[in-house]
N, C-alpha and C positions, 0 to 999 in steps of 0.2 A: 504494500500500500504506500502510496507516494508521502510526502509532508502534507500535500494541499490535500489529498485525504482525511488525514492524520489532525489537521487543522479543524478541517467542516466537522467533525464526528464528536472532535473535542466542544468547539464553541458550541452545538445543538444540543451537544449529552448534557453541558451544564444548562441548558434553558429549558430542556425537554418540560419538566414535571410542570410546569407554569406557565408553560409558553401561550395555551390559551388563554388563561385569568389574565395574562400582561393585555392582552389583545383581546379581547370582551365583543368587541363590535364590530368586527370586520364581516360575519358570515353575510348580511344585505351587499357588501361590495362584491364579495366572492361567487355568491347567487347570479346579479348583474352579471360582471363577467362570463360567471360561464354561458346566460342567455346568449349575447352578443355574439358566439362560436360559432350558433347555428345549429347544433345538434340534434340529431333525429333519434324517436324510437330502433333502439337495434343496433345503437352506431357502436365504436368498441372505442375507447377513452382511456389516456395513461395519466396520469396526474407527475409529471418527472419532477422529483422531490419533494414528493408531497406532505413534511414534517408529520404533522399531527391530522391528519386529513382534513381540512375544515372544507375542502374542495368537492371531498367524495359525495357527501348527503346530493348536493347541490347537481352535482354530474349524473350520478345515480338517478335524480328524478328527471335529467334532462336525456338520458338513454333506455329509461324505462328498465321493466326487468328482463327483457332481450335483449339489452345491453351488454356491454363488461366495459364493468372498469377496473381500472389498477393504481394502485398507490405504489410508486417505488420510491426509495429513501436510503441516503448512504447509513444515515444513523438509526442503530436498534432502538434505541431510549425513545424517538420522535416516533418509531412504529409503534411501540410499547405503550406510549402515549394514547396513538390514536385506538387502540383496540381497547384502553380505558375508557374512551371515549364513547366507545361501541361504533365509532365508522368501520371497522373492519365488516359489519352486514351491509354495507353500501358498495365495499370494492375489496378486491384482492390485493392483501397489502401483500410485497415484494419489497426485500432487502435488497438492494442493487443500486449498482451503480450508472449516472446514464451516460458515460464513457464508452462503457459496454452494455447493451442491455441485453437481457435473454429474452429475448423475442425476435419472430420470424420478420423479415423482410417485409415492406408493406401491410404488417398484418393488422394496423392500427385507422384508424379513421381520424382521430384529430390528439395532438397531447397540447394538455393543461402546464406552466410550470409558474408557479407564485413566486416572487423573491428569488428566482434561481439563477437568474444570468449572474448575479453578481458574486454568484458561490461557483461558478464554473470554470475551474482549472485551466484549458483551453476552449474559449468558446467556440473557436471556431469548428476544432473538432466536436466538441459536443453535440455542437446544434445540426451538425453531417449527420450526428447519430440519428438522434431526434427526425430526421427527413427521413432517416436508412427507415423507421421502423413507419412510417406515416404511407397509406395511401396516395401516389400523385392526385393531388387533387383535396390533398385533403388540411386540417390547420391545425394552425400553431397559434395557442395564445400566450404573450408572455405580462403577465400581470403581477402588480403589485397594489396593497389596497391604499396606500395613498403613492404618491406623486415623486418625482423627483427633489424638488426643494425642498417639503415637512421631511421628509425622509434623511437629509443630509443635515436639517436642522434638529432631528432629534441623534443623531449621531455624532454632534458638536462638530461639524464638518462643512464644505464651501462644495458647492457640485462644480465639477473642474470639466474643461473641454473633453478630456479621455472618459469622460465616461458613459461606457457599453451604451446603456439605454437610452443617451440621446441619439435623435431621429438619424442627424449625419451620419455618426457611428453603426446603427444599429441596423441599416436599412444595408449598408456593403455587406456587413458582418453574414447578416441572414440571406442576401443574393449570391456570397460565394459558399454557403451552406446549403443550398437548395430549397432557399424560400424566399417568395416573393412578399413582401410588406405589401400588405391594403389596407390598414389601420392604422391609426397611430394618435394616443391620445395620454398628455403627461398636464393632469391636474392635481391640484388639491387633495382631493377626494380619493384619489385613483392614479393609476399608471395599465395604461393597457395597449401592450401592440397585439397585434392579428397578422396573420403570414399564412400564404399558400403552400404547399407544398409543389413544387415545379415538376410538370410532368417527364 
């Protein structure tokens, strides 16, 4: 396992047990987003890194029960978390990593990932992954439930040119990964890109 493994597994183990209570009000932003995806009865949904599920409920009622969905998550403690939780009846939670994931080739219809670009080792290979496992044709949301600025201001931080999730950045990042951006929206409230997967 790498450092920046070694890194993500540490900082989530210590927030796992509380990580909801910190975060009380996000599951209405989480809902929203995932309406916005498009998702159909039957579709098949990975939530890639999806801590504590707060995604799963929400995806689960947007694929009905002829759905699947899946939670994958580098840290046990955030799995641990969410089958406390009881999301584990919403989605198959998967320890894994999305560097590599154990899944077939296209075998996905759209993945979910909250907060994740910013914990992503290499994104550009990551987000290859992410297309490896996605139907052509099919999407990528990358959300987070507030915005770029509240987020660097609760992290006693200045959001700088490099970073991933502005639009400049984000829009190369994901067209030499194998996704096209058709969304793109960094409020307050919210941060939510949408991306195609390229046929």
């Amino acid at each position: 396992m790498s450092d920046d493994h070694t890194h993500v597994q540490e900082f989530f183990t210590a927030r796992a047990a509380d990580w909801d209570a910190k975060f009380p009000d996000d599951g209405p932003a989480y809902a929203a987003a995932v309406a916005e995806m498009g998702l159909r009865e039957g579709d098949r949904v990975l939530d890639a890194g999806c801590g504590t599920g707060r995604a799963l409920p929400p995806l689960r009622a947007a694929v009905g029960a002829s759905g699947v969905v899946i939670g994958a998550d580098l840290t046990p403690a955030m799995l641990q978390a969410a089958v406390r939780a009881g999301r584990d009846r919403d989605g198959q939670l998967l320890l894994a990593d999305v560097a590599g994931l154990p899944l077939r080739a296209q075998s996905l219809d759209a993945v979910f990932g909250a907060g994740l670009i910013a914990h992503l080792p290499n994104p550009a290979e990551n987000l290859s992954e992410l297309a490896r496992v996605v139907r052509p044709g099919g999407t990528l949301a990358l959300f987070h439930p507030i915005g770029r600025a509240p987020l660097a201001a609760r992290q006693g931080r200045q959001i700088t040119p490099d970073d991933l999730r502005a639009e400049a950045n984000l829009t190369p990042l994901l067209a030499g990964s194998g996704w096209d951006l058709t969304s793109y929206a960094d409020e307050d409230a919210r941060f939510l890109a949408l991306a195609v997967r390229r046929h």
